[in-house]
C-alpha positions as CSV (number, residue, x, y, z in Angstrom):
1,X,3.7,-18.0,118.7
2,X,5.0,-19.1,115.5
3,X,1.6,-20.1,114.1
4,X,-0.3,-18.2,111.7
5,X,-3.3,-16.5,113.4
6,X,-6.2,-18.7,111.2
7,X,-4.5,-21.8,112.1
8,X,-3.9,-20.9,115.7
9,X,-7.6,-19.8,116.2
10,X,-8.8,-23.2,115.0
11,X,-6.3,-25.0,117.1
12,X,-7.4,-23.3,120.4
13,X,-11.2,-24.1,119.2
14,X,-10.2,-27.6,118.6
15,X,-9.0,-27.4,122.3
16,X,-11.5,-26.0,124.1
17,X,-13.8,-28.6,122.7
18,X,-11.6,-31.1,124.0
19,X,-11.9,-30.2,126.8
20,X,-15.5,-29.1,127.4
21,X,-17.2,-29.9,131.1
22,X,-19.9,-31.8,129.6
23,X,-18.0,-34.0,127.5
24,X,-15.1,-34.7,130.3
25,X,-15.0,-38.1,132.0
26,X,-13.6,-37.6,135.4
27,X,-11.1,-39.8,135.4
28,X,-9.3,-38.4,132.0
29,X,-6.1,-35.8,132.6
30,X,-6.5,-32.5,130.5
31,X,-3.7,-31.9,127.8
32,X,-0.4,-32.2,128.8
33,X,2.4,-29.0,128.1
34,X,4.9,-31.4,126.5
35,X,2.2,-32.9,124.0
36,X,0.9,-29.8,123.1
37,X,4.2,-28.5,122.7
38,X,4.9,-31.8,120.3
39,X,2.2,-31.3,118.6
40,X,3.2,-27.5,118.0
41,X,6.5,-28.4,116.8
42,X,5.4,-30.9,114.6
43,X,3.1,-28.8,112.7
44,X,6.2,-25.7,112.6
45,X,8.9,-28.2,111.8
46,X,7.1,-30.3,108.9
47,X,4.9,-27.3,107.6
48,X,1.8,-29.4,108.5
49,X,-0.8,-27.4,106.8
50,X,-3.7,-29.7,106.6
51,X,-6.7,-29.8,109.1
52,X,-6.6,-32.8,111.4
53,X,-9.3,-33.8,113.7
54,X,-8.0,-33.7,117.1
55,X,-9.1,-36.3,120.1
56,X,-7.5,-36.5,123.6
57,X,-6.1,-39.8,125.2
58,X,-6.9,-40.6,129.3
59,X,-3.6,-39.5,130.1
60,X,-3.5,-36.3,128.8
61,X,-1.9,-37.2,125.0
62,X,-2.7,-35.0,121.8
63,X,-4.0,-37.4,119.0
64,X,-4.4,-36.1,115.5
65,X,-6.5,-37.8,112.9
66,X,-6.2,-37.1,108.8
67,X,-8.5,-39.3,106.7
68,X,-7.8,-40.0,102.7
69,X,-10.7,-41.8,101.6
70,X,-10.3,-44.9,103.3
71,X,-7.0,-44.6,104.5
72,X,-5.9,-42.6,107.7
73,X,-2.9,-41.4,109.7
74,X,-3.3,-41.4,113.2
75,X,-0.5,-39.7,115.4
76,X,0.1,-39.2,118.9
77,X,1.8,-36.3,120.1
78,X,4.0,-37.5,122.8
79,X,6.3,-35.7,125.2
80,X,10.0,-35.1,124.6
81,X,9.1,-34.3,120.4
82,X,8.3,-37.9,119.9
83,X,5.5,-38.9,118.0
84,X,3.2,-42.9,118.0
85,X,1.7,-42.7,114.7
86,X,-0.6,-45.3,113.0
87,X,-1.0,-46.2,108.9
88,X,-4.2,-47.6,107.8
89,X,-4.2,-48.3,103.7
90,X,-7.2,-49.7,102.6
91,X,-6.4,-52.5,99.8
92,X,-8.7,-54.6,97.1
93,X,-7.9,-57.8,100.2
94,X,-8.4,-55.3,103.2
95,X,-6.8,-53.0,105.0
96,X,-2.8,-53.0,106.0
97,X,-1.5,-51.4,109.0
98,X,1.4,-50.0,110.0
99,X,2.8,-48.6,113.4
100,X,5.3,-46.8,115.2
101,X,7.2,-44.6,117.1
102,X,9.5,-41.8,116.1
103,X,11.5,-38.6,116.9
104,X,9.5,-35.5,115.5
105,X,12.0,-34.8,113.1
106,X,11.9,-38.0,111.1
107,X,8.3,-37.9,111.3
108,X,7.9,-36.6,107.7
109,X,10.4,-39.2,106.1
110,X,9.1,-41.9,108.1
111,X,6.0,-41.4,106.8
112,X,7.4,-40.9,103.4
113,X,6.5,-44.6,102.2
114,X,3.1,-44.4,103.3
115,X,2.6,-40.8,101.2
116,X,2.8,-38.4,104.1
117,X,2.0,-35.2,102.0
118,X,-1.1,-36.0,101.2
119,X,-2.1,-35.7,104.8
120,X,0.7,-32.6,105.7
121,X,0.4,-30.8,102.8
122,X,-3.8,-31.2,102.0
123,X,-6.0,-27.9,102.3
């Protein structure tokens, strides 16, 4: 793998807590290859270096989480290196969102506008 070994080793704990017996509603699919494998890519391609917290969609979808005060980037890892991301900015008049969906490769300029290194490139 292509990952350093302290960010690996907290992926794979991120993971297994996903997907603890306890915590699993029967009807939900475990992770799927091709969004971990987005999610991979996305982090090797972009240089993500941050710590997102990581929840699981029904279906089997990777969905990372970085929080900035008030405002948040939420992204799901999708198969075929495609990512669903969602902007929330929190303004004086409330909070503005925006949405979409994306190749992994443009992810980092898409999110450009919305000041995606603060959530890549954050400790």
């Amino acid at each position: 793998m292509h990952l350093d070994l302290a960010t690996r080793d907290r992926l794979f704990r991120q993971l297994d807590v996903l997907h603890e017996a306890e915590e699993w509603p029967a009807t939900d699919q475990p992770i799927t290859l091709d969004s971990y494998k987005s999610l991979v890519r996305a982090i090797l391609y972009h240089k993500i270096n941050s710590r997102p917290g990581l929840s699981l969609m029904p279906e089997g979808n990777i969905i990372a989480v970085w929080n900035d005060g008030d405002d948040r980037l939420t992204i799901e890892f999708l198969p075929a290196n495609r990512a669903r991301w969602l902007v929330v900015n929190a303004t004086p008049k409330g909070a503005e969102r925006t949405a979409g969906t994306t190749p992994l490769e443009r992810l980092r300029d898409v999110l450009a506008p919305y000041g995606a290194e603060r959530w890549f490139d954050g400790g």
